[in-house]
C-alpha positions as CSV (number, residue, x, y, z in Angstrom):
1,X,10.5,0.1,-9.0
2,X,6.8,0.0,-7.8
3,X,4.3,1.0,-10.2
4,X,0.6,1.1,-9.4
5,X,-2.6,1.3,-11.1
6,X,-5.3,3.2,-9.3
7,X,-8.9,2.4,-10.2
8,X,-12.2,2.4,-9.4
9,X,-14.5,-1.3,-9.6
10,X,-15.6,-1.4,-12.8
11,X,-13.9,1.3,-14.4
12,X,-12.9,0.1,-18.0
13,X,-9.8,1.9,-18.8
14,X,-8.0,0.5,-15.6
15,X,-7.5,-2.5,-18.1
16,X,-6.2,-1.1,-20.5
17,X,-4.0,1.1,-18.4
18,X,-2.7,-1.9,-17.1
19,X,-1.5,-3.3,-19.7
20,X,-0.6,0.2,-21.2
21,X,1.9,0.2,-18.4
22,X,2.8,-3.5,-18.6
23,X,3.9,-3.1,-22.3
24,X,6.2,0.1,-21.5
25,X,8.0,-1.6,-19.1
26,X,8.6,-4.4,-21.0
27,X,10.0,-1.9,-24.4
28,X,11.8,-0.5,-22.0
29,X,13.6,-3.4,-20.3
30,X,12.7,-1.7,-16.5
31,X,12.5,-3.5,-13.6
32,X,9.3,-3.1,-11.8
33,X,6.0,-4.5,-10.3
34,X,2.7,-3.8,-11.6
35,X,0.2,-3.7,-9.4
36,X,-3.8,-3.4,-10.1
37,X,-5.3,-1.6,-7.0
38,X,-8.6,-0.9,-6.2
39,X,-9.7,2.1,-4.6
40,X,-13.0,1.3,-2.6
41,X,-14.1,4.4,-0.5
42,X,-13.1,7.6,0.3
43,X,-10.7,7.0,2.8
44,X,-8.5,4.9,0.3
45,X,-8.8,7.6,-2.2
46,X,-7.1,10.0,0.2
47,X,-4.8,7.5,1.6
48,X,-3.7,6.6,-2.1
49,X,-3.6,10.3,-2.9
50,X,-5.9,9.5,-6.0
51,X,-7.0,11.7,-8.8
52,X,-9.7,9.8,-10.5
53,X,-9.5,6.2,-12.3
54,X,-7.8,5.5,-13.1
55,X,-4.2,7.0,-11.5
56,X,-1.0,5.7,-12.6
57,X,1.7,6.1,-9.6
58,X,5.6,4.8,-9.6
59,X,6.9,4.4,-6.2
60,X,3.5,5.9,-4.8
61,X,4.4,9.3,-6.9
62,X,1.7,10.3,-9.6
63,X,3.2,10.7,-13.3
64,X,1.0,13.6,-13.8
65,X,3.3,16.4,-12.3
66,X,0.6,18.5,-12.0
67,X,-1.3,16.3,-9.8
68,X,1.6,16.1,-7.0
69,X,1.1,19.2,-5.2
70,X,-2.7,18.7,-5.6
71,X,-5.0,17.6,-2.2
72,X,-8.0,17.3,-4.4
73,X,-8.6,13.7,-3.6
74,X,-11.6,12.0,-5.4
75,X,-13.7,8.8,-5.2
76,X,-15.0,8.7,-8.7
């Protein structure tokens, strides 16, 4: 499993999203990588189909359901 982190430079709840994440997959005994990623400009934001930092995806799928039908990509 690939989970990733979606976040803006400087955004201070990337952190602690981070280690939100970390801390569930270790209660749960999954087997994943955790991946930090920043998102630098527009163009990653729609590549990265993100929402807004940060954006927690597992295998490139947002856990928000509502957000995975959504084109609404931001940079901020």
């Amino acid at each position: 499993m690939k989970i990733d982190v979606l976040h803006l430079h400087g955004c201070q709840n990337a952190p602690l999203a981070y280690e939100l994440v970390q801390q569930i997959v270790s209660e749960q005994n999954v087997d994943a990588g955790i991946t930090l990623v920043e998102v630098k400009n527009m163009d990653d934001a729609q590549n990265l189909r993100f929402f807004g930092s940060p954006t927690i995806q597992i295998n490139g799928v947002d856990i928000d359901p509502a957000a995975r039908s959504q084109t609404g990509f931001v940079f901020g």
